[in-house]
N, C-alpha and C positions, 0 to 999 in steps of 0.2 A: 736356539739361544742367540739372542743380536747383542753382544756386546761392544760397548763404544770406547774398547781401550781395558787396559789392566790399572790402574788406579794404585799407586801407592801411596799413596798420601791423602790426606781427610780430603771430601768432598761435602762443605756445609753448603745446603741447599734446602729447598721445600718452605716454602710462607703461605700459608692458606690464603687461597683467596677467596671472591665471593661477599655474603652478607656477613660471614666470621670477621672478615680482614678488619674493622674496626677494633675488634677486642683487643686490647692491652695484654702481657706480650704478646707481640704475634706468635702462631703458632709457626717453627720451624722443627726442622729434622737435619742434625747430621749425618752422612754415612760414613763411615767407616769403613776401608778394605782390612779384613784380617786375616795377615800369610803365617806363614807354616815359621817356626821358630830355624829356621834354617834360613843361612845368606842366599840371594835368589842365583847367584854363580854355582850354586850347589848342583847336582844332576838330580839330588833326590825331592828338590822341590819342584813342587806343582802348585796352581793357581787355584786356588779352594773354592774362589768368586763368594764368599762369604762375606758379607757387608753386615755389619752393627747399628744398628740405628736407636739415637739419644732421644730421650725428651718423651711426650705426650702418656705418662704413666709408667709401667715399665718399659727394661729395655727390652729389647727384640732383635732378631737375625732376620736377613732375608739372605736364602739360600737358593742360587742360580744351578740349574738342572737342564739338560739338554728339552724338557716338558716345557720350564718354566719353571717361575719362581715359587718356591716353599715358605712359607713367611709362620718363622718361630714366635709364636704371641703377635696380639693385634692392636693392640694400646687400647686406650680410653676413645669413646666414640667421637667421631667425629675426625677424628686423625690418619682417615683412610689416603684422602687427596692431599694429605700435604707427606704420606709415606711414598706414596707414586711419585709424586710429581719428585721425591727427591731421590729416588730412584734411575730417574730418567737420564743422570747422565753417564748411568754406567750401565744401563739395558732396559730395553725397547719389553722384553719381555711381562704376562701378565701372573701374576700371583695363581697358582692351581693346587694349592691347599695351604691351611693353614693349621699348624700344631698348636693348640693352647695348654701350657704348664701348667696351670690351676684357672679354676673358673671366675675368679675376680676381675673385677670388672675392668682394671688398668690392663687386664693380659686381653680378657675377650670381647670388649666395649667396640671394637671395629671389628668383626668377625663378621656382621651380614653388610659390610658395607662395599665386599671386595667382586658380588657376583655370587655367580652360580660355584663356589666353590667346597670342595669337602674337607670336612674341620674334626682333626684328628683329637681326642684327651681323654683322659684316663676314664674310666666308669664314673666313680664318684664327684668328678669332678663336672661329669655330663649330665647324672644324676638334677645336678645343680643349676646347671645353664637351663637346663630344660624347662626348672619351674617360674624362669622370668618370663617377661613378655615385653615387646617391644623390640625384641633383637635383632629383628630381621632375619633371622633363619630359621627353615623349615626344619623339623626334626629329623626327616629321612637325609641330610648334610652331615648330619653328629656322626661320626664314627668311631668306638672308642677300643680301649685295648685293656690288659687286669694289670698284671705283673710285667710284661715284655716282650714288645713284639721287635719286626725290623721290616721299615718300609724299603723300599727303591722307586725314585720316583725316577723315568731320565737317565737312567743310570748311577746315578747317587744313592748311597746306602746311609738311609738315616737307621739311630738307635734308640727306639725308645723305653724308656724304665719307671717302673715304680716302686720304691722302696719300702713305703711306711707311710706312714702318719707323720707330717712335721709341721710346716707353715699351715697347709689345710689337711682334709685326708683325701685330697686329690694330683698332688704337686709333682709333675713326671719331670724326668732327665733328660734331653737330647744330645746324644751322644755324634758327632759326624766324622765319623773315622780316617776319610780322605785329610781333612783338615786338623785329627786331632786335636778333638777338640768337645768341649761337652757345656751343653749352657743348662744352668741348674737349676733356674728362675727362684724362688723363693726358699728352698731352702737355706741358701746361701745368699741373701739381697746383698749384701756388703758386710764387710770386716765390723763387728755392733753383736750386741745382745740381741737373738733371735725374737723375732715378730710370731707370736702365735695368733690366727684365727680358729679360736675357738667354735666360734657358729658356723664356722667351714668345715668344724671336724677335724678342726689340727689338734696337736698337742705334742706339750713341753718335755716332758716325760717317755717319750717314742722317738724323737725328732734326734737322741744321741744314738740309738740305734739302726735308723732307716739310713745317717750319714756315713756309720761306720759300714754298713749293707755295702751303698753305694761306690766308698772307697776302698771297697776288698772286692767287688765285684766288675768293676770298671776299670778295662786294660788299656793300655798303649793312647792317653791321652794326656797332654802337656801342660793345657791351657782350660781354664773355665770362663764361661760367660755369669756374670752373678745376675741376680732381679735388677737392685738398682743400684747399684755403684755408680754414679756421678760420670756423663762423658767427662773429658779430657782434652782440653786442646793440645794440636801438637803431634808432630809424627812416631814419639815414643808410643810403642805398641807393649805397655804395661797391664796388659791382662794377668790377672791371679792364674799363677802356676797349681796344677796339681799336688804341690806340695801344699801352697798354701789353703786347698783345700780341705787335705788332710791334716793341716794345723787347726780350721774353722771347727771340725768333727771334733777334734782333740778338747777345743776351750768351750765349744757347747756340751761334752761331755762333763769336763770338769763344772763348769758353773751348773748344769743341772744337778749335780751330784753335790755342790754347795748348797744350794736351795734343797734338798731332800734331806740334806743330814740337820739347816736348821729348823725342819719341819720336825724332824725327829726330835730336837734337844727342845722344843715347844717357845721357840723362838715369833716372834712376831713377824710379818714381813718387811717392817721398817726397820727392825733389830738384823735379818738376815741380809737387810742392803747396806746397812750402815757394817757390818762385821766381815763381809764378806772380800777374800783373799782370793784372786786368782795366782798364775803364777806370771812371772815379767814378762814374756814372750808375748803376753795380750796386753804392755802395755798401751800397745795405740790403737784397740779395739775400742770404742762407742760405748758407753756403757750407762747412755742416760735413759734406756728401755731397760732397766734393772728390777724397777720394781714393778713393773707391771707384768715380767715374766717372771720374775716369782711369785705374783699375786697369782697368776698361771697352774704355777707348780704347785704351790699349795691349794688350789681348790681342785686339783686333779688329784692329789693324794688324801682331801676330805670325800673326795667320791668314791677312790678304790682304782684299782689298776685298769689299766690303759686296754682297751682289747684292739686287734689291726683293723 
């Protein structure tokens, strides 16, 4: 592991170069160091070398290991060399696997672009990468897991989970214990009325259950990484707390349960957006994907119940 320093403060770096560098914006990456909720005078803090990186689809980790680097999701294709190259000022090291949270194409669009590396994700969600083409990976690179496994790469103990059915029916948890810390990718994209991919296999109607799973099942983590929440400028290290996790399950529970009861009183889905009450605590939740996940919920309750 070559590290060139401990980094507490944003490092915005990475512009594609090449025959891309023309396009309008340039394609950049920030990184982000993300420490332990403890002041660094503390004895019980340690250097997690967890880096966050903005921009080119969703977000992403990359997780330094005494192997090398782990890299949580891969972006949109094309965005392999400008994640390296923004890498570079915080380690020398190269990429030697990569976890994908669901098989859309913003998490696994640079998956064959990193090398001969092995690309960890759920069954279902491999099921699905498999039947592309053009990816640049061979199939014997897919490795995948059902319910939960627990890698160690390096001495790092990654956690991997699968809940349910929610964004797709492939969407896992990476849980990193040393850093407490767990990035969710899509089932939680940001504080908003949940995103269903239907033709991925997700659904509306499962996706209050596989959250509540994951937050009675997942211990001793402080912080979550969401899909896409907006970087941030700025050295405020405002990642969603585990509570406010546990509040996202709470108001995806409640609005699915709003949409089901006005499917029950034979409400319209323009009548169930326009009537619909949460409670104030989601006042600053997103809520202009309203009807399209109840158009969601109600064509999953004209087919019949959910199976896992």
């Amino acid at each position: 592991m070559k590290l060139h320093g401990v980094p507490m403060a944003i490092v915005v770096v990475g512009t594609l170069s090449g025959p891309h560098a023309q396009q309008s914006p340039p394609r950049t990456v920030a990184v982000q160091t993300i420490g332990q909720q403890l002041p660094i005078s503390d004895p019980r803090y340690v250097f997690a070398e967890v880096y966050f990186l903005s921009n080119g689809g969703a977000n992403a980790l990359a997780v330094g290991t005494a192997d090398g680097i782990v890299l949580i999701d891969a972006k949109l294709p094309g965005w392999a060399p400008v994640v390296l190259e923004g890498l570079q000022p915080v380690t020398d090291d190269r990429v030697v696997r990569i976890i994908n949270t669901n098989a859309d194409e913003d998490h696994v669009g640079g998956d064959g672009e990193y090398g001969k590396v092995e690309i960890f994700m759920h069954e279902n969600a491999a099921r699905r990468f498999l039947k592309r083409t053009g990816t640049g990976v061979a199939a014997s690179a897919i490795k995948t897991f059902g319910d939960r496994t627990s890698l160690t790469i390096g001495r790092t103990e990654l956690q991997v989970y699968y809940f349910g059915k929610g964004h797709t029916d492939g969407d896992a948890v990476v849980v990193l214990p040393h850093a407490r810390l767990a990035y969710v990718g899509d089932l939680f994209a940001e504080k908003s009325v949940p995103v269903i991919d239907r033709a991925s296999g997700g659904s509306a109607l499962a996706l209050p259950q596989t959250l509540a799973r994951a937050v009675a099942e997942i211990k001793d983590v402080d912080r979550v990484i969401t899909g896409h929440t907006p970087f941030q400028q700025g050295r405020v290290r405002n990642w969603p707390t585990w509570n406010e996790f546990r509040e996202y399950a709470e108001f995806t529970r409640e609005f699915v349960a709003a949409g089901q009861a006005a499917w029950k009183a034979g409400r319209t889905v323009d009548q169930a957006v326009s009537e619909l009450r949460l409670s104030d605590k989601y006042k600053n939740y997103r809520m202009d994907g309203a009807k399209a996940t109840i158009e969601t919920i109600f064509a999953e309750l004209k087919q019949g119940a959910v199976q896992r």
